[in-house]
N, C-alpha and C positions, 0 to 999 in steps of 0.2 A: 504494500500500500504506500503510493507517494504520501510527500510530508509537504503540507501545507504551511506556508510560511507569511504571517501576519507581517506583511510588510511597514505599519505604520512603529511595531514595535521588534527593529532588528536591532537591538541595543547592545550595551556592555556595560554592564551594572561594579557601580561599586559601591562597596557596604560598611560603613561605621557604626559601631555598638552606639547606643543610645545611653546619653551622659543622664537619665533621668530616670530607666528604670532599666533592670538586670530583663525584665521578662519580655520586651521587647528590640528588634535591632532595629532602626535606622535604616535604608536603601535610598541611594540619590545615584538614579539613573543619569546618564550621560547624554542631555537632549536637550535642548532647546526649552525652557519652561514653560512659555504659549502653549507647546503638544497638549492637548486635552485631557487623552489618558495620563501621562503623567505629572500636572497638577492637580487630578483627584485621586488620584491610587499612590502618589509616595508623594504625600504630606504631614508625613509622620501622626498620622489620622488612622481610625478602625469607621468605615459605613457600619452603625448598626439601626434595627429598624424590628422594632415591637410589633405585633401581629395580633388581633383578635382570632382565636382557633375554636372551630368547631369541629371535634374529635370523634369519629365511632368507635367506639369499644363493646366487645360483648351484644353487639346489637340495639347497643341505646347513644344518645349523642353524648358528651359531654362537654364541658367550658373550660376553655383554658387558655393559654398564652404564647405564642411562638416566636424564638428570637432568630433573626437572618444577621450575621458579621461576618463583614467582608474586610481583609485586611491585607496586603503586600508585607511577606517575609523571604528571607534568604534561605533558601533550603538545601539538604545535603539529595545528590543524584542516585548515592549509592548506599547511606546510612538510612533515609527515608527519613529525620531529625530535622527538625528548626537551628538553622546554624548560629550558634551564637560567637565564633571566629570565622568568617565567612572563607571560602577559598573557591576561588575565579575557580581553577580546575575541576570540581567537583561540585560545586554552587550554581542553583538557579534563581532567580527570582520567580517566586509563584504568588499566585492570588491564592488564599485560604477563605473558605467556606465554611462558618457553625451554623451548623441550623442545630435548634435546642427547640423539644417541645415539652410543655407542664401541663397536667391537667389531671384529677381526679377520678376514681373510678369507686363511689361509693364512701368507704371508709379509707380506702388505702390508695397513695398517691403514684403518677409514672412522672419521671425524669427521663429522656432520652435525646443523646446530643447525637452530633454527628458532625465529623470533620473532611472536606475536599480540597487538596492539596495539586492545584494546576497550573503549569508555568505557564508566563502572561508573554515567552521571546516567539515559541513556537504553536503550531498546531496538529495534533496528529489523532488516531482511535485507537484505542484510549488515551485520553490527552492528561489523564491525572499522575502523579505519580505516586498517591499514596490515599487513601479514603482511610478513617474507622471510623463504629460505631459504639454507645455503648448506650445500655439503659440499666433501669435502675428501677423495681418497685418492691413489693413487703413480702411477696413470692419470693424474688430471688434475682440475680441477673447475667448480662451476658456482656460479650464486649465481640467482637469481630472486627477484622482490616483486611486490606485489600493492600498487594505491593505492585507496580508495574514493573516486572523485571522485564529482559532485553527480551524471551520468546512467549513470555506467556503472565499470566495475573497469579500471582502467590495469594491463597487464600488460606486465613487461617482465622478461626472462632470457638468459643468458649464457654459453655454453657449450665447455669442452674439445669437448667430441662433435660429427661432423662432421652436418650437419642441422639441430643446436642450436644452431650457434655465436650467434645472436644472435634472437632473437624478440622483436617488440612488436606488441602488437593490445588491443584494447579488449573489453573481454567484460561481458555483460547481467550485473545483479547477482542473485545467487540466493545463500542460504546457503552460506555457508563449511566447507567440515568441518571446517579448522584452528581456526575460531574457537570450534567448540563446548567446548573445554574452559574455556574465558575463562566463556561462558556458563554452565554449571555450576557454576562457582565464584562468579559474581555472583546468580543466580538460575535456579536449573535447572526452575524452574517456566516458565520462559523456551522449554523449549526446542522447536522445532518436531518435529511426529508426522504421522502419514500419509504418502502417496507424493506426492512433490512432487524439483523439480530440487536437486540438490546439487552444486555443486563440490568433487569427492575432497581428500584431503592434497597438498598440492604434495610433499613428501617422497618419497611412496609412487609418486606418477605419474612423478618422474623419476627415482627409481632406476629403473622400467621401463621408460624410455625412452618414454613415454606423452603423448601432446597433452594439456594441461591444460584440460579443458571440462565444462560440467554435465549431470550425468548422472542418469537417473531411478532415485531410491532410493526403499526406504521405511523410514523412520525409530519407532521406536517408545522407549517408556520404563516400565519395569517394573519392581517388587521381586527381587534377586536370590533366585532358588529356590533357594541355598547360604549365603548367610546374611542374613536380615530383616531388617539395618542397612543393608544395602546398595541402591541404586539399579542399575538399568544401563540406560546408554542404548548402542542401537542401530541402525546403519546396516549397512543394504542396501545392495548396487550390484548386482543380475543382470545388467545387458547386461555389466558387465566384471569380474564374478565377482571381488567383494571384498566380505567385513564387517569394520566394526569395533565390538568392544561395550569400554565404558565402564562401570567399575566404581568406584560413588562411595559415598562417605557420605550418609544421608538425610540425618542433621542438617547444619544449619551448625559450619564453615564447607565442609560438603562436601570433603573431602578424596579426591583420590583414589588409589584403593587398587590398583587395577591395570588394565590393558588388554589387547584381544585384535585380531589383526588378520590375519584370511586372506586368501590372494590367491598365483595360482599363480608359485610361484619357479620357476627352472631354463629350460634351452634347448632347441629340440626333442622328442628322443624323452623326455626327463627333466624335463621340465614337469609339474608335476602341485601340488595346493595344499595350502599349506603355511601356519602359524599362528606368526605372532610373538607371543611374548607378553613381558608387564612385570611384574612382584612385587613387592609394595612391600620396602624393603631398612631405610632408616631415613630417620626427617625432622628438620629444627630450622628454628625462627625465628631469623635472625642478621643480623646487615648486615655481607654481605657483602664489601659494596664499602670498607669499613675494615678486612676482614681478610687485610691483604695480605704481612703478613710473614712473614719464614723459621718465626716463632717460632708463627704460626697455621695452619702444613700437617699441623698433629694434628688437624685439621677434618675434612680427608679422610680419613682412618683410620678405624680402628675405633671410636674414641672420639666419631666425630661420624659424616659421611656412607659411609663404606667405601666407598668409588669407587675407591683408591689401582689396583689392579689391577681386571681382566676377574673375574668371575667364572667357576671353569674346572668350567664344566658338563658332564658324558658325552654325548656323543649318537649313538644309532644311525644307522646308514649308511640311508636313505635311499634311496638309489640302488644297493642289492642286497642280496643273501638275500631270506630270510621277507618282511619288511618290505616289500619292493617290490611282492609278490603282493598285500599288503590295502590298497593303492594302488587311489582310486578308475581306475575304469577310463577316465573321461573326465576331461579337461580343465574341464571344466564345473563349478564347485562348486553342491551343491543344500544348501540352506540350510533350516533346519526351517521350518513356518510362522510369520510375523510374528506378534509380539505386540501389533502397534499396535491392533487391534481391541478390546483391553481399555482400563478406564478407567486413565490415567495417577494414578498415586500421590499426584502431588503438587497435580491440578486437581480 
């Protein structure tokens, strides 16, 4: 597979530790500072942007809160590590992806983060060179990652659940789905369309209890029909009855404004598909990683990210009355016709 090569960003990075805190480095790209991409991705700044989320679990919705952080760090090519003595030879500058979601399930809470590590010089499939996952609830938890070595994806995961406890295998490289949001924010003209193999969200595949392997999707990218600033891109999955659409900014730096992601929740008889979605809530540029004191927890508030609490959304029951009756009748979700057939926006 040729290797695509983002020509606004052919650079040669050089990296100084950051005189303000150990947990973050410094990158001042060698460029002209007009360049668009780099006065908003190395301004010694993290994009973060709070999310209202409405969750399925277990077949009922739930409220909660989802964080997107996007930041430029020095990474190792062959350690898979955040480089904190950078070295040209072995050093890329990549865009880093957290998406963090919170939300309750009854008495007992999930935490689940997720990290995508993708270099902002080049482009190729898979363009990341390192993903993990981990969650966290009163059950027990797991953690999994993803390595791109030179012929194949190093996977390896770790599990409370009995089946899961330990997994390693090697897997063909195909696009990522974790990494497409990396990709939208460094150049969404990037991103692939048509039907072709995709590996789903690690997130998504192990809360279902799910083999994590490439599945034939079809991918497309389109104007949003609700409002003409917006982009969205979307993925197919029919053999395992999941979408997810992606709602961005045209312009740069592309920001994104919310997401959607079906896919049947619940157990047996009460199985049937169900849509998460994300709202944007509020964003700031900050460095974070120097706002660590008592005196900076008005950040999460109202005055900065409002995360402090769940968002306590209503939601109808699901699983009786009315509502159960205008439940597709099958397990099956049938998804409107692809829009990959039209010309992408951005090519």
């Amino acid at each position: 597979m040729s290797v695509k090569v983002l020509t606004p960003f052919i650079l040669v990075f050089l990296w100084a530790c950051s005189q303000q805190s150990s947990e973050h480095v410094k990158q001042e790209p060698i460029l002209e500072p007009s360049t668009s991409f780099n006065t908003y991705w190395y301004n010694s700044k993290a994009e973060i942007t709070s999310y209202h989320l409405e969750q399925p679990r277990y077949g009922e919705y739930r409220s909660g809160n989802a964080v997107l952080i996007f930041v430029t760090e020095p990474f190792s090519k062959t350690r898979f590590v955040k480089l904190d003595q950078p070295d040209k030879k072995d050093g890329v500058s990549v865009l880093k992806c957290n998406l963090m979601k919170n939300f309750d399930t009854g008495i007992y809470p999930y935490s689940l983060m997720q990290s995508v590590f993708t270099p902002v010089t080049s482009y190729q499939i898979p363009a990341s060179l390192k993903l993990t996952l981990s969650n966290q609830e009163w059950c027990g938890q797991y953690f999994t990652s993803i390595m791109n070595q030179d012929d194949y994806l190093s996977y390896f995961s770790q599990s409370y659940f009995e089946g899961e406890e330990l997994i390693k295998k090697k897997m063909p490289k195909y696009l990522l789905e974790d990494e497409v949001w990396n990709i939208i924010r460094i150049n969404p003209d990037e991103l692939p369309e048509g039907d072709q193999m995709v590996i789903p969200s690690m997130l998504t595949q192990q809360m279902r209890h799910k083999e994590l392997k490439a599945e034939k999707a079809t991918l497309s990218l389109f104007q949003n029909p609700q409002d003409s600033s917006l982009y969205t891109y979307r993925i197919v999955y029919h053999s395992i009855n999941r979408e997810l659409k992606i709602h961005f900014k045209s312009a740069f730096p592309h920001e994104i404004q919310s997401w959607e992601e079906t896919f049947i929740s619940g157990n047996g008889k009460n199985a049937q598909p169900m849509t998460a979605k994300a709202t944007l809530n509020k964003r700031m540029m900050v460095d974070y990683w120097n706002k660590n004191r008592n005196e900076d927890a008005y950040l999460r508030g109202s005055e900065g990210l409002n995360i402090d609490k769940s968002q306590n959304i209503e939601f109808p029951s699901v699983l009786n009355g009315t509502l159960e009756q205008k439940t597709h009748q099958s397990n099956f979700i049938k998804f409107p016709d692809s829009q990959s057939s039209e010309k992408s926006p951005l090519k």
